[in-house]
PAZAVO-21889 format. One record per residue (C-alpha): x, y, z; residue number from 1; residue in one letter. Coordinates in steps of 0.05 Angstrom, whole numbers, plus 5000, padded with zeros to 4 digits. Example, Ala and Ser with C-alpha at 12.3 -4.5 7.8 and 13.67 -1.06 7.14 Angstrom:
residues 2
+------+------+------+-----+---+
!    x !    y !    z !   k ! r !
+------+------+------+-----+---+
! 5246 ! 4910 ! 5156 !   1 ! A !
! 5273 ! 4979 ! 5143 !   2 ! S !
+------+------+------+-----+---+
END
This chain:
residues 331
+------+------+------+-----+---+
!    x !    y !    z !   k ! r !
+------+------+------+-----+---+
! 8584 ! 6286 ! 5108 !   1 ! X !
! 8646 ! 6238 ! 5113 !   2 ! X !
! 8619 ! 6172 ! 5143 !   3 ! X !
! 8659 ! 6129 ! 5179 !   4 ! X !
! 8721 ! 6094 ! 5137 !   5 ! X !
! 8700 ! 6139 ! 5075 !   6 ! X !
! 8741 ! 6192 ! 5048 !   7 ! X !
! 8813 ! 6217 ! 5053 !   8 ! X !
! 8842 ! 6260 ! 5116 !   9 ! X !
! 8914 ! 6309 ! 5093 !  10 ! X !
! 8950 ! 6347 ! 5142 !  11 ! X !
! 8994 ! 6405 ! 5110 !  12 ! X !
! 9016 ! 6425 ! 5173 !  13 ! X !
! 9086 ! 6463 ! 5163 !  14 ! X !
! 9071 ! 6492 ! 5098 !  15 ! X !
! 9090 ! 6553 ! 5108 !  16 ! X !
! 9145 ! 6570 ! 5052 !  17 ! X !
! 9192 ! 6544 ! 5009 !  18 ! X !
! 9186 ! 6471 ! 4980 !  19 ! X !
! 9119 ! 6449 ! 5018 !  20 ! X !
! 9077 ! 6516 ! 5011 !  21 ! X !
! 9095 ! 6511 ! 4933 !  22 ! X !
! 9067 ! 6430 ! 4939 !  23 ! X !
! 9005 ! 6454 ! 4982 !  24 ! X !
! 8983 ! 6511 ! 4931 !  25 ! X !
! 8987 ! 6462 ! 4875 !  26 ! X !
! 8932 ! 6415 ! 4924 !  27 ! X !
! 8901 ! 6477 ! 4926 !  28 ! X !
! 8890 ! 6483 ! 4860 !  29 ! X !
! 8875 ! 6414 ! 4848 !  30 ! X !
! 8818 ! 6413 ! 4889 !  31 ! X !
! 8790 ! 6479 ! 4866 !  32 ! X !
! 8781 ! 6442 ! 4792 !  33 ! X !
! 8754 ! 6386 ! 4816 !  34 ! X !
! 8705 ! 6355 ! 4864 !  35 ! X !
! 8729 ! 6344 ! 4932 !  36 ! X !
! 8673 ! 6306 ! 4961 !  37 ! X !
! 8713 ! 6268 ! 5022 !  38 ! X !
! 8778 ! 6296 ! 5018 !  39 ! X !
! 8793 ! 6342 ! 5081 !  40 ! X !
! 8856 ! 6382 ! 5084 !  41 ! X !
! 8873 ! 6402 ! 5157 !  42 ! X !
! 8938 ! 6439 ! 5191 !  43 ! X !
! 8929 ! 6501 ! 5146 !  44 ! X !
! 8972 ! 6552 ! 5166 !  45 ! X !
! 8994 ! 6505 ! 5237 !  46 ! X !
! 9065 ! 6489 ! 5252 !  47 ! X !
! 9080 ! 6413 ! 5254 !  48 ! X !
! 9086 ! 6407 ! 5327 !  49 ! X !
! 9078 ! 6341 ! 5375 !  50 ! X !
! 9008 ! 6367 ! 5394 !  51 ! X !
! 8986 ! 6387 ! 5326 !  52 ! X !
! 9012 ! 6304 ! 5319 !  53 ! X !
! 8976 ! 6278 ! 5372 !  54 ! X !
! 8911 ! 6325 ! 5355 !  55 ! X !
! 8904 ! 6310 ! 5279 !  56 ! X !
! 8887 ! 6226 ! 5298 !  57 ! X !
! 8823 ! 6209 ! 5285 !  58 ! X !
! 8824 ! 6138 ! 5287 !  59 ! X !
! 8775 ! 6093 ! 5249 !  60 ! X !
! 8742 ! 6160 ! 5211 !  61 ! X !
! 8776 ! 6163 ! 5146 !  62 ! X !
! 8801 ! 6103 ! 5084 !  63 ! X !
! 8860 ! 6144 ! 5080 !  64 ! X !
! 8910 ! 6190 ! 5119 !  65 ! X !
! 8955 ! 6236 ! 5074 !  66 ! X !
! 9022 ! 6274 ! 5115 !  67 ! X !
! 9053 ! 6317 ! 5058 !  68 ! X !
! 9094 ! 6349 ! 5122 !  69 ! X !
! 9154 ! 6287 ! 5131 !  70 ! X !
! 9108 ! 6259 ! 5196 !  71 ! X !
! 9062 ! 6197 ! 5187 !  72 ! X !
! 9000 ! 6189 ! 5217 !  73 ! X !
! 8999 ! 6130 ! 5270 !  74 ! X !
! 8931 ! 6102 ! 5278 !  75 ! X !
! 8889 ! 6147 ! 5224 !  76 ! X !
! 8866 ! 6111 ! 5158 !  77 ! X !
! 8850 ! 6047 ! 5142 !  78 ! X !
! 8917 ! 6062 ! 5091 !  79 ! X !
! 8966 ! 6107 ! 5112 !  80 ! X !
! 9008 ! 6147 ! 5055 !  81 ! X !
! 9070 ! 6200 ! 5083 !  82 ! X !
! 9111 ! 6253 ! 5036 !  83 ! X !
! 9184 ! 6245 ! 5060 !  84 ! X !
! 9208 ! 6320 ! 5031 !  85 ! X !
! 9268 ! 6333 ! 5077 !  86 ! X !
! 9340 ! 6300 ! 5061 !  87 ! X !
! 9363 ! 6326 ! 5129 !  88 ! X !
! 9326 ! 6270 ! 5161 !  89 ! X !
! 9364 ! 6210 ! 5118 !  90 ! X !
! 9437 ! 6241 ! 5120 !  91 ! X !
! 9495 ! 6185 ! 5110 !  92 ! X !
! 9555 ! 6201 ! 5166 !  93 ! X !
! 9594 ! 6226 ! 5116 !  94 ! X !
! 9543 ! 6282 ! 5092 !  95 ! X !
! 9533 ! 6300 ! 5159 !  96 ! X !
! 9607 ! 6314 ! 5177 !  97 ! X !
! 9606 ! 6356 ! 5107 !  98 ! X !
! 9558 ! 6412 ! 5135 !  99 ! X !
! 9582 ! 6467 ! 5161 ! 100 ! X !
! 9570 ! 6471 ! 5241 ! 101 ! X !
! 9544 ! 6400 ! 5239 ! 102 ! X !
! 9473 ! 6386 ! 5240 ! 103 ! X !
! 9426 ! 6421 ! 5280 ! 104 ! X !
! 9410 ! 6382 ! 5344 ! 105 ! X !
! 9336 ! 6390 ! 5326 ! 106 ! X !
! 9332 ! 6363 ! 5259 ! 107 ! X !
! 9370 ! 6302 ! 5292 ! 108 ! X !
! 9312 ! 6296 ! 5335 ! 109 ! X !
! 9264 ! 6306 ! 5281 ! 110 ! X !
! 9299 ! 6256 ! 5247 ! 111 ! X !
! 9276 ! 6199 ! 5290 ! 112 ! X !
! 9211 ! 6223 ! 5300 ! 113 ! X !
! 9201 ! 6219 ! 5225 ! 114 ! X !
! 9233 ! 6145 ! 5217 ! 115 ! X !
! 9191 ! 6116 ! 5280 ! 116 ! X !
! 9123 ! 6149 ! 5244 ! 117 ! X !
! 9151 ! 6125 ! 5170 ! 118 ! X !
! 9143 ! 6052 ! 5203 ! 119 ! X !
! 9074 ! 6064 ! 5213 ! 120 ! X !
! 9057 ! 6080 ! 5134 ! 121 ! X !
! 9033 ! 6048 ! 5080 ! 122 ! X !
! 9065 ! 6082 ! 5021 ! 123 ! X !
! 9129 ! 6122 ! 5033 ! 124 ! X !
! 9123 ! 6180 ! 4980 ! 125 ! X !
! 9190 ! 6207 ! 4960 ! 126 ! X !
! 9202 ! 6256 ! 4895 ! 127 ! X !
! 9269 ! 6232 ! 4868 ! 128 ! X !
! 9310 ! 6158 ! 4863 ! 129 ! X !
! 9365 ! 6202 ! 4898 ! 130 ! X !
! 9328 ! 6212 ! 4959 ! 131 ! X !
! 9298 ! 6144 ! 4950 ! 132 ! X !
! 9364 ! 6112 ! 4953 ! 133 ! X !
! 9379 ! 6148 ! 5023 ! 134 ! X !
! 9319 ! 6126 ! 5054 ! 135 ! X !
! 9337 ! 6065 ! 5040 ! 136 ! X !
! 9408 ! 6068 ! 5066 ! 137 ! X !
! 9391 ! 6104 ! 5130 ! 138 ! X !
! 9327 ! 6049 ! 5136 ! 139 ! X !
! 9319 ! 5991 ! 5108 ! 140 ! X !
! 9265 ! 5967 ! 5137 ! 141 ! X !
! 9229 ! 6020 ! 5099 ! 142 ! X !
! 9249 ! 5997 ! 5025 ! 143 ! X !
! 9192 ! 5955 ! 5003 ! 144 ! X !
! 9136 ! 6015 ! 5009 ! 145 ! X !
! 9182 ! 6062 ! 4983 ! 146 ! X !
! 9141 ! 6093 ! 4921 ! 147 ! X !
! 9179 ! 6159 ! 4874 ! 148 ! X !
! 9137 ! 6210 ! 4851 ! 149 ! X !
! 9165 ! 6272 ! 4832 ! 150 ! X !
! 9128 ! 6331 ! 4863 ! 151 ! X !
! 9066 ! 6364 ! 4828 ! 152 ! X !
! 9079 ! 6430 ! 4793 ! 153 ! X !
! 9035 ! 6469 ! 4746 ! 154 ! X !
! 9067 ! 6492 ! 4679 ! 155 ! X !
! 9061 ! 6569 ! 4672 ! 156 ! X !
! 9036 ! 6603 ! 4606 ! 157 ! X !
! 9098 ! 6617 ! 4558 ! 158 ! X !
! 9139 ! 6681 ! 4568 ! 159 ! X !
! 9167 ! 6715 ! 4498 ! 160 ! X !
! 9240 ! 6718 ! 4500 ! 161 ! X !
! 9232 ! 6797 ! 4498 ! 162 ! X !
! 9200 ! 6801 ! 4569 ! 163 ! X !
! 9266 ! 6774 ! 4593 ! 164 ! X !
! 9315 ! 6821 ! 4625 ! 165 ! X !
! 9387 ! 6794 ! 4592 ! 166 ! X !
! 9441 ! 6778 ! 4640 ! 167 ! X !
! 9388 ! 6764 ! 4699 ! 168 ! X !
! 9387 ! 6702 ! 4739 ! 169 ! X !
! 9351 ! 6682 ! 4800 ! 170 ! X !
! 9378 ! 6655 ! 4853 ! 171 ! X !
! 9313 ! 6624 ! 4893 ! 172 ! X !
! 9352 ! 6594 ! 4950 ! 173 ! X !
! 9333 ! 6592 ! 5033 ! 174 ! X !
! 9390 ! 6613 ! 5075 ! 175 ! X !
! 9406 ! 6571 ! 5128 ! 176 ! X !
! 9465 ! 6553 ! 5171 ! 177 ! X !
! 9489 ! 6492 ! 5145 ! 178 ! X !
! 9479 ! 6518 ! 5083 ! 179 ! X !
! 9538 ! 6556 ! 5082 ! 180 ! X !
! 9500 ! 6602 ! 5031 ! 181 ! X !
! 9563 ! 6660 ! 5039 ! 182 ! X !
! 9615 ! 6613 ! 5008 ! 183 ! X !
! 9570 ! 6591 ! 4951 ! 184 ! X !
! 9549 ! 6663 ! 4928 ! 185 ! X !
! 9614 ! 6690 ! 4938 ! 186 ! X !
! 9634 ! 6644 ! 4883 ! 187 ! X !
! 9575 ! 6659 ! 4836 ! 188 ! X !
! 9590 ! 6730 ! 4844 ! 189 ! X !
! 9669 ! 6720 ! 4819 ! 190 ! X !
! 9640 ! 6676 ! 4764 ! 191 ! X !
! 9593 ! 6729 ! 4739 ! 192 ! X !
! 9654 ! 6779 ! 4735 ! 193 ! X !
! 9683 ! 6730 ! 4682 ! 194 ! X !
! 9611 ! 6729 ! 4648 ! 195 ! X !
! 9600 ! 6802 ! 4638 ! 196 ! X !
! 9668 ! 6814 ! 4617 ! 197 ! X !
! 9662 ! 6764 ! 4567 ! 198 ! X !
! 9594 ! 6774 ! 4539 ! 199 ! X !
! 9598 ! 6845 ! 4542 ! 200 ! X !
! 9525 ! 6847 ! 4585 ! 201 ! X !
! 9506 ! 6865 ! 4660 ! 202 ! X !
! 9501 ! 6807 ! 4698 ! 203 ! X !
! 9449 ! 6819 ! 4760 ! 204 ! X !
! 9436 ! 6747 ! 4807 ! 205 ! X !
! 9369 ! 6760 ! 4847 ! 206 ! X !
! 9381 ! 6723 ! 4907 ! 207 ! X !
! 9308 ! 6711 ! 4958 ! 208 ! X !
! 9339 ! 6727 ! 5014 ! 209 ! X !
! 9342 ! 6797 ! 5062 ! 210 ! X !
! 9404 ! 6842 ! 5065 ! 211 ! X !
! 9405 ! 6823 ! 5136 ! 212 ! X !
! 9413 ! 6750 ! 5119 ! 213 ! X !
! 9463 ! 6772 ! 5072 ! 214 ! X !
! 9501 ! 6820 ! 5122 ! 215 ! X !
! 9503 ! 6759 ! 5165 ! 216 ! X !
! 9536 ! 6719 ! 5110 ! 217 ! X !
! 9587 ! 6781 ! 5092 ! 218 ! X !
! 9565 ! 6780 ! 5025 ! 219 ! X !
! 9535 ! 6847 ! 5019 ! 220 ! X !
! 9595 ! 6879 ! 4979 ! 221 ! X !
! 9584 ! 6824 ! 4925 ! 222 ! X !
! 9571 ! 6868 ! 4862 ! 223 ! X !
! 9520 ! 6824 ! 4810 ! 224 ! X !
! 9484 ! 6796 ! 4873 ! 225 ! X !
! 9411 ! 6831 ! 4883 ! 226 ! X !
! 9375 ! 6815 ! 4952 ! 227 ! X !
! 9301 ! 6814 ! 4943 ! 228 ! X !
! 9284 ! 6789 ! 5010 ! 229 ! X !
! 9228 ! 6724 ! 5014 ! 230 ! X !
! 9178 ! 6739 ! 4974 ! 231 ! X !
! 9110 ! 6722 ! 4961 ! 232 ! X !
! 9090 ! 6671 ! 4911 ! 233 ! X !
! 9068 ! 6729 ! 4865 ! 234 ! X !
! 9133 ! 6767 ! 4872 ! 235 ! X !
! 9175 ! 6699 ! 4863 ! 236 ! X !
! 9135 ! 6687 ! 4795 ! 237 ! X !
! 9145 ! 6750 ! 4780 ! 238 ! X !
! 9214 ! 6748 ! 4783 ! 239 ! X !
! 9215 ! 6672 ! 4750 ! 240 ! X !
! 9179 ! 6715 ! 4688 ! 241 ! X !
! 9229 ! 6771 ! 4669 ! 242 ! X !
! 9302 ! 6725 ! 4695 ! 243 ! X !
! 9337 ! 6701 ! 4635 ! 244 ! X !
! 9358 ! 6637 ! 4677 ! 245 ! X !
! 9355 ! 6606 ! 4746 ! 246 ! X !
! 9418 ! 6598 ! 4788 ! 247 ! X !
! 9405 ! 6534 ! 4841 ! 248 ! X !
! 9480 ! 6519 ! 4878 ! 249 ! X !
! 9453 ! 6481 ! 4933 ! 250 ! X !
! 9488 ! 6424 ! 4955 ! 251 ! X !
! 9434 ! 6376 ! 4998 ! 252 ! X !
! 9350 ! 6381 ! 4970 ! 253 ! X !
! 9309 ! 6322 ! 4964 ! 254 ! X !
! 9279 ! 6352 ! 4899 ! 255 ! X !
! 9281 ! 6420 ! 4891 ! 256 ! X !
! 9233 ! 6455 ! 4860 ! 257 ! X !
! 9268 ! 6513 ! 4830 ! 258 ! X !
! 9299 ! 6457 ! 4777 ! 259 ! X !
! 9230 ! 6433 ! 4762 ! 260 ! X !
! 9203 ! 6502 ! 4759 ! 261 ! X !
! 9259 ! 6524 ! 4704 ! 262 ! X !
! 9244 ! 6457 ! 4664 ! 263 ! X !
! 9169 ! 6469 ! 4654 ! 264 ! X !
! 9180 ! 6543 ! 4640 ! 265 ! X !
! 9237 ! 6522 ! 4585 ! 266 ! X !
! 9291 ! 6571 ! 4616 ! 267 ! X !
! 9366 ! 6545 ! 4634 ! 268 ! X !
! 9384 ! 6525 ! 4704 ! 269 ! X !
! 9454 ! 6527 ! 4725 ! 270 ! X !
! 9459 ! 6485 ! 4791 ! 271 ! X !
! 9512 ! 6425 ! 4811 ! 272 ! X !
! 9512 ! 6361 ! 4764 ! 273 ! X !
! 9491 ! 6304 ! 4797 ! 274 ! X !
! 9449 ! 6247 ! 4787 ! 275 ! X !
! 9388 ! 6286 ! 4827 ! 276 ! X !
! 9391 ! 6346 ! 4796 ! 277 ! X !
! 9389 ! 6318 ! 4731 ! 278 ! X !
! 9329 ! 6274 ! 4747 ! 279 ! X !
! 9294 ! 6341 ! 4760 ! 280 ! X !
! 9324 ! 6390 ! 4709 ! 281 ! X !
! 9326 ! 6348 ! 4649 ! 282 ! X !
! 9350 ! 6381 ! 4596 ! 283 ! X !
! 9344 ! 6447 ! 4627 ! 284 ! X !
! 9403 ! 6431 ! 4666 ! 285 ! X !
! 9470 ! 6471 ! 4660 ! 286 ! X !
! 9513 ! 6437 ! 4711 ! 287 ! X !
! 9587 ! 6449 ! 4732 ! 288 ! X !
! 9623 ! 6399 ! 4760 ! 289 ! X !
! 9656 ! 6435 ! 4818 ! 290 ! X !
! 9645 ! 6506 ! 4862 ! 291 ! X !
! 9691 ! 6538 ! 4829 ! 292 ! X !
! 9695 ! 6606 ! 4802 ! 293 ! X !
! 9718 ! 6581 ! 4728 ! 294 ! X !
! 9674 ! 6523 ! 4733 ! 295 ! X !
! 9617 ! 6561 ! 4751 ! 296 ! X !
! 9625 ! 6617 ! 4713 ! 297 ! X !
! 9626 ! 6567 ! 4637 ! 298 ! X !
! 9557 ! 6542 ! 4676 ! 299 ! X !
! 9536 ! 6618 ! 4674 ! 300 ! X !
! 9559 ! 6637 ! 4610 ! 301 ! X !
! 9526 ! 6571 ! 4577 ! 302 ! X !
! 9451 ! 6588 ! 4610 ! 303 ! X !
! 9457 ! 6658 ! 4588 ! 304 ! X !
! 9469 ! 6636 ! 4519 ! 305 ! X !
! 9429 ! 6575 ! 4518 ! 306 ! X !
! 9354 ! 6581 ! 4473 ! 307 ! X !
! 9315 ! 6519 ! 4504 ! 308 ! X !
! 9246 ! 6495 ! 4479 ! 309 ! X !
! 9194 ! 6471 ! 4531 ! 310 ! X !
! 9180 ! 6402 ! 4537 ! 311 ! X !
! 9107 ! 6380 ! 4502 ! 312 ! X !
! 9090 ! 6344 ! 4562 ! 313 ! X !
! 9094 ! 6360 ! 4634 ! 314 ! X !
! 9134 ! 6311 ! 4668 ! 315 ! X !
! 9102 ! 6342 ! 4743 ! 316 ! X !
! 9030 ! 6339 ! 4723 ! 317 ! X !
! 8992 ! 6352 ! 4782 ! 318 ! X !
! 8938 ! 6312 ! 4752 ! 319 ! X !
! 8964 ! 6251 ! 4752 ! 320 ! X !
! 9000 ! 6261 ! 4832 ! 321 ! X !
! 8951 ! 6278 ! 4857 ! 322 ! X !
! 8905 ! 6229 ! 4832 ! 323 ! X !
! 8941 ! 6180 ! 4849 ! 324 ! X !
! 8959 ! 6205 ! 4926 ! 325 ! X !
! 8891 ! 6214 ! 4940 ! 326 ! X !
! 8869 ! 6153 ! 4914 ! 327 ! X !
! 8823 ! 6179 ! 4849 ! 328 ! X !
! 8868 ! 6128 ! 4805 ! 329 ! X !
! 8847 ! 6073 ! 4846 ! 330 ! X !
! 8777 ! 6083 ! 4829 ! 331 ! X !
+------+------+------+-----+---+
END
């Protein structure tokens, strides 16, 4: 039984798909291979919601208070640790007048919810220097307990290059608004007419997202683009096993785990160079400079024809996060 000021409190509130039920599985496995004597996970399968905020305090019971979900605890933990994941929240002017639509009146609320709690923490947990350096920007106040640790991510077992389907990317991207998702895939789908007629091979993108999303983006006549719908983490790594490549061409991620998933599997990842995708990609990254149909479609051509060996160490070892988040390296 935890006693008072022992152990460590984590709400995963929110994880419910994409980016944070990817980090929460990885917990989950964590803790399955190894003791968890006074570490209690809470918000399973909750939305992050100001009552689910307000509920989850339980001042003066625990050493220390893990969010993973963007939103500090206020009074909980003697130390107070928070996982800023979402870029939305930390947006310069000039990246906000760059989306599509503008951005969503409620991220712009959740964005000062989650600076006012940030204030409150101890250790401000973000995964790349990119994202670091626009906390930073958008608060400085915050600098001094910001702390970058890219996000946890088990290596999977190797995949013989005969299981791969040639010509087959996917495309594990969330469709949303100011995404402007349409325009991007459009693109991709231009580019891979260029591939296939130059390699002589059927180019097929699997894109996770529904052919209604895609109606609603008029992309649906697009040719080499596949709509698989969201899928379940078994269908996803499914998918991640037989595609010859990944295809990543978002524009705004605080880490992105589809890079980091196509570096520890040793497979090519054609995605936008910048400074943050590289951090993440490494040398898995195939990058283009601009979305353009010739510049993505070299980007293509090079990740279908690229042979890539897998790192000998994993630069995401859960291990070592999570020790060190929950406070095991300390000891």
């Amino acid at each position: 039984m935890t006693t008072a000021g022992d152990g460590v409190l984590v709400d995963c509130a929110g994880a419910r798909m994409g980016g944070a039920l990817r980090l929460l599985r990885e917990l989950d496995s964590y803790l399955r291979a190894r003791p968890s004597h006074g570490i209690r996970v809470i918000g399973r399968d909750r939305r992050l919601t100001p009552t689910w905020v307000v509920r989850r305090e339980r001042p003066g019971r625990y050493e220390r208070a893990v969010a993973l979900n963007n939103v500090a605890f206020l009074r909980t933990g003697r130390e107070r640790r928070v996982l800023l994941r979402n870029v939305l929240h930390f947006l310069a002017p000039d990246d906000v007048r760059g989306i599509p639509g503008g951005l969503p009146v409620g991220i712009r609320v959740d964005a000062r919810v989650v600076r006012a709690c940030a204030a409150r923490a101890d250790a401000i947990v973000v995964p790349t220097n990119h994202m670091a350096d626009r906390v930073r920007t958008a608060c400085p106040s915050l600098s001094t307990r910001l702390v970058v640790r890219p996000h946890p991510l088990t290596a999977p077992p190797p995949v013989p290059a005969h299981e791969r389907t040639p010509g087959q990317l996917l495309c594990p991207v969330v469709f949303e608004r100011f995404k402007a998702m349409g325009d991007v895939l459009r693109t991709a789908d231009h580019a891979a007419d260029l591939v296939e007629a130059h390699l002589g091979t059927e180019v097929t993108i699997v894109v996770t997202a529904s052919v209604k999303e895609a109606a609603g983006e008029g992309i649906l006549d697009c040719r080499h683009l596949r709509f698989a719908g969201r899928l379940s983490p078994e269908r996803l790594e499914a998918f991640q096993r037989s595609s010859q490549a990944v295809l990543y061409p978002t524009r705004i991620e605080s880490f992105g785990y589809p890079l980091a998933e196509a570096r520890v599997a040793g497979v090519p990842v054609v995605a936008r160079d910048t400074a943050q995708n590289r951090e993440v990609a490494g040398p898995s990254l195939i990058g283009y400079e601009r979305q353009e149909v010739e510049s993505m479609a070299a980007a293509l051509q090079a990740a279908l024809s690229a042979k890539l060996e897998r790192e000998a160490a994993n630069p995401f070892d859960p291990g070592r996060y999570f020790d060190w988040l929950l406070g095991r390296a300390d000891r």
